[in-house]
C-alpha positions as a printed Julia matrix, in Angstrom:
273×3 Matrix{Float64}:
 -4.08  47.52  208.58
 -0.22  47.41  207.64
  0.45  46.73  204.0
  2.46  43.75  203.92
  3.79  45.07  200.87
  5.53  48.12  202.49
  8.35  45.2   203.88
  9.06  44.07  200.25
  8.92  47.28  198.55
 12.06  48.4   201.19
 13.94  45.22  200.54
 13.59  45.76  196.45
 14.58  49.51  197.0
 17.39  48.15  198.91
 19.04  46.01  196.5
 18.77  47.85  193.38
 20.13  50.89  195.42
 23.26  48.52  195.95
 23.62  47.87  191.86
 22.3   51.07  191.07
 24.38  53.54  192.97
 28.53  54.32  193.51
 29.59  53.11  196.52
 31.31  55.17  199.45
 35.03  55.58  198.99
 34.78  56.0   195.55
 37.83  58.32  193.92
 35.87  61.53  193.07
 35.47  60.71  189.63
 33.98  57.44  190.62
 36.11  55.23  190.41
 38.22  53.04  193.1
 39.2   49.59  194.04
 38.17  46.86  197.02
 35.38  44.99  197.88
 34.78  41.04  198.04
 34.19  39.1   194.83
 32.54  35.52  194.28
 34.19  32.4   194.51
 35.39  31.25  191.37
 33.99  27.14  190.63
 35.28  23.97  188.79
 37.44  25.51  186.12
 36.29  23.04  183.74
 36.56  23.35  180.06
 34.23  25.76  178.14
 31.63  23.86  175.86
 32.38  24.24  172.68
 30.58  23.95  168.91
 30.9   21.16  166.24
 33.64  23.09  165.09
 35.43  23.74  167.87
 34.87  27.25  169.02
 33.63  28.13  172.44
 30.47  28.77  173.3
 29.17  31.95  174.98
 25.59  30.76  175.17
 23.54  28.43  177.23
 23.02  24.9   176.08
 21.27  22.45  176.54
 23.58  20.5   179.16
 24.74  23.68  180.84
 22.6   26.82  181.63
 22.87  29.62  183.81
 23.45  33.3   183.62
 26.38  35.62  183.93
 26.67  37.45  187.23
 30.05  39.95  187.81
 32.68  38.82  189.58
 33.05  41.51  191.66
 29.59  43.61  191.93
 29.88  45.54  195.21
 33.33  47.06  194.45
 33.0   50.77  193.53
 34.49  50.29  190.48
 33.46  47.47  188.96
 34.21  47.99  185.26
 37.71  48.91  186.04
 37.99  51.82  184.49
 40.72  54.56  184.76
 41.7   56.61  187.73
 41.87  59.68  185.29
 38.29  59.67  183.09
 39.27  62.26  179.86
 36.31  64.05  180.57
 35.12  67.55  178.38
 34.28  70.04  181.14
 30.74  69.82  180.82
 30.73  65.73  181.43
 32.99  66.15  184.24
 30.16  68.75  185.85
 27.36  66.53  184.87
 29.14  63.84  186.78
 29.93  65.79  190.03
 26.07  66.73  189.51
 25.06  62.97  189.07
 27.22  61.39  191.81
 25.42  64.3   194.69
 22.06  62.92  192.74
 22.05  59.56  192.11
 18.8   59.53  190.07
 19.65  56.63  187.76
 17.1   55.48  185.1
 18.06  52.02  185.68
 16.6   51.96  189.28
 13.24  53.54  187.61
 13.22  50.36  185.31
 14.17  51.55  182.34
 16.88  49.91  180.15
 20.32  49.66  180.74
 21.98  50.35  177.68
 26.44  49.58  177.03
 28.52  47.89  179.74
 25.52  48.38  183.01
 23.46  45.84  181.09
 26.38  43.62  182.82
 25.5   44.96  186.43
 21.78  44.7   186.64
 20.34  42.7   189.34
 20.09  38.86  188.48
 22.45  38.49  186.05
 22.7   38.11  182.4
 21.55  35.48  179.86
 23.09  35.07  176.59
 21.56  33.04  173.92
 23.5   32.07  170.97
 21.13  31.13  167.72
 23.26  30.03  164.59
 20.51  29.5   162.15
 19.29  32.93  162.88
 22.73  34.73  163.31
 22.23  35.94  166.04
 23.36  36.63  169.98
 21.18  37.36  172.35
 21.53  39.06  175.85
 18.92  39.08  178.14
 18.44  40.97  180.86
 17.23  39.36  183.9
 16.48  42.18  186.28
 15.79  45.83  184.83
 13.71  46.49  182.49
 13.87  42.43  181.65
 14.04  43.26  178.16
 17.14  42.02  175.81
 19.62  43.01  173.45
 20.4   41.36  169.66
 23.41  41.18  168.48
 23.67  41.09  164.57
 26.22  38.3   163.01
 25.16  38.31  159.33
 28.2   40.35  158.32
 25.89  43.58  158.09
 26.94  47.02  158.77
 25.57  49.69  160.72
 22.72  51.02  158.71
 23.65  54.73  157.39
 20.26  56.21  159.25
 19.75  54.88  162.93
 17.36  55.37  164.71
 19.14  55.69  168.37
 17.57  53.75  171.11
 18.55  52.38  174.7
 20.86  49.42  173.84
 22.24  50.77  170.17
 22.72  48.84  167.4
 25.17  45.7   167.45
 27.04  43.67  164.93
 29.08  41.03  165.7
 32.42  38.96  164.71
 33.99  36.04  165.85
 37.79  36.17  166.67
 38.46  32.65  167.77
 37.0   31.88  171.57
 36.15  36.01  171.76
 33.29  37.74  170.2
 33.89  40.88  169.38
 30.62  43.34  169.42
 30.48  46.59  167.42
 27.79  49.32  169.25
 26.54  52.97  167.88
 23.16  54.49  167.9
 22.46  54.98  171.75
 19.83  57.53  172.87
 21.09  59.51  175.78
 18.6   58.23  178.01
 20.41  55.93  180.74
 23.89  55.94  182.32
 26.53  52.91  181.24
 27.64  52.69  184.77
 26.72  52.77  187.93
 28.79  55.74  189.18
 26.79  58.2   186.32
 29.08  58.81  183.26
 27.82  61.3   180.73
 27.69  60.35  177.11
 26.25  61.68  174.25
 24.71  59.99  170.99
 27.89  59.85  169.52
 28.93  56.71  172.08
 30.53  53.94  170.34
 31.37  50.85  172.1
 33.77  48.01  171.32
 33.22  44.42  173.74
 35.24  42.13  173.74
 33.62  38.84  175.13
 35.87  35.53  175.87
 34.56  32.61  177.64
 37.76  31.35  179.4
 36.3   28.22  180.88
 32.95  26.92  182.11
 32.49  29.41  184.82
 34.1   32.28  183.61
 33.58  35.01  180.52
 36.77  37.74  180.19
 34.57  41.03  179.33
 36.78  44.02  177.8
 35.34  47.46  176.9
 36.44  50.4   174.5
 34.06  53.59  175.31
 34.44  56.28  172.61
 32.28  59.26  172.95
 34.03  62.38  171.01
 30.78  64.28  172.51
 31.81  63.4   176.06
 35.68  62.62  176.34
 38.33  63.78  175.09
 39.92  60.67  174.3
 38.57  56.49  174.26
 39.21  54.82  177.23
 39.08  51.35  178.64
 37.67  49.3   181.23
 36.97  45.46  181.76
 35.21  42.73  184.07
 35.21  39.23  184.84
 31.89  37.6   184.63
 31.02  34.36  186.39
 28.28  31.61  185.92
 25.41  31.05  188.04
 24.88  27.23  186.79
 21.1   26.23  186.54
 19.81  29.74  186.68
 17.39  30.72  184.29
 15.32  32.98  183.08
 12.04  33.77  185.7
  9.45  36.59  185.87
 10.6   39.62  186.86
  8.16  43.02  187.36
 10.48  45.62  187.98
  7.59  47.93  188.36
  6.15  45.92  191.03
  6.21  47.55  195.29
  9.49  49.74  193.45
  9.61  52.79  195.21
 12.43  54.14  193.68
 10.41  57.13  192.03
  8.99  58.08  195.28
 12.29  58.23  197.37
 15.38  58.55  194.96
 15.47  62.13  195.59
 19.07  63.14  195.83
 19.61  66.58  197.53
 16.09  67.75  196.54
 12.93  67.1   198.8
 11.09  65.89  195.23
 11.66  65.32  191.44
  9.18  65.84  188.36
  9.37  62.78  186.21
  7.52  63.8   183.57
 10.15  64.47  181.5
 11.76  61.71  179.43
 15.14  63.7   179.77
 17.58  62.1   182.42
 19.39  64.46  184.36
């Protein structure tokens, strides 16, 4: 009898093949330019607190989650033609972009800026009385990330993990997010960037109007790169979208056929290639 699973499973490979892998005509250190983007909405007003500052979050008049502008484009983060790479990151990245055996597609967490790229969007959650921001992922893993905005610091013994530690800080309409403490166990892009556990990342996150969030990033990764470098993204609403079940494990036969140049792969080991 045919499985009428076998159908589904394709489709799901499919599409996170699309958000997991570069794209072709990609510059050869993955990066590159083109591609169609979505249409842009009302250009209303961004909602905005008691005391005037805009709101990142849902609410309770206007949900929805954050979807890039411009996800198909090889290059989505818009980072630099010329990536200061250390020779070894540069070869791990050749090695990467012939085997595109990302984590992500194997549902495991998408850690820095791909958390932005994952199927489905993003949902962020802003809780005052707790102080703290909260960004889910939809797709993935469907886990989330917290964003600390007590006025903490980064604790002097981290334990490193998939989506770091955050603290946060309000600079009028942007939040501005503080990252260290990442495990070396996913890629922040799509196109397979190296980094080590010294990453540190610095967002910058301003919601421009209803439909529209301004991301900027600051990747620093002394391990990696021999210099910081920049990249950004505009990320669009997907009004009256929430939050919904999502298995990622479920018909994903990602393990089975993400193979890259060999004919199989051992994934046993919790070391990503």
């Amino acid at each position: 009898m045919r499985n009428p699973l076998i159908p589904l499973g394709a489709a799901v490979l499919l599409f996170l093949s699309v958000f997991s892998t570069p794209l072709a005509g990609q510059a050869p250190n993955g990066v590159g330019n083109g591609g169609e983007t979505r249409p842009r909405r009302s250009g209303r007003p961004a909602p905005r607190s008691a005391d005037g500052r805009a709101l990142l979050g849902t609410t309770a008049q206007e949900k929805g989650v954050w979807l890039p502008e411009s996800p198909f484009i090889p290059n989505p983060l818009g980072l630099p033609a010329d990536i200061p790479f250390q020779p070894w990151a540069r070869a791990l990245h050749a090695n990467r972009r012939a085997n595109p055996l990302e984590p992500h597609a194997r549902c495991k967490p998408s850690g820095g800026p791909r958390v932005f790229l994952t199927p489905y969007g993003v949902e962020i959650v802003e809780l005052p009385e707790l102080q703290r921001v909260y960004i889910f992922d939809v797709g993935g893993p469907h886990t989330f990330r917290t964003v600390y905005m007590d006025g903490r610091m980064h604790p002097t013994k981290l334990e490193s993990s998939y989506y770091g530690h955050s603290i946060g800080r309000w600079e009028g309409d942007t939040l501005v997010v503080d990252t260290v403490g990442f495990n070396e166990r996913f890629w922040f892009d799509r196109s397979g960037l190296p980094h080590t556990n010294q990453l540190h990342t610095l967002e910058r996150f301003t919601r421009v109007d209803l439909d529209t969030v301004r991301y900027e990033l600051t990747i620093d990764d002394s391990g990696a790169y021999t210099a910081p470098f920049t990249g950004r993204l505009v990320l669009l609403s997907e009004a009256g979208t929430e939050l919904f079940e999502y298995v990622c494990q479920q018909s994903n036969f990602a393990d089975e056929l993400m193979v890259g140049e060999a004919t199989s792969i051992d994934r046993r080991s919790p070391i990503v290639p």
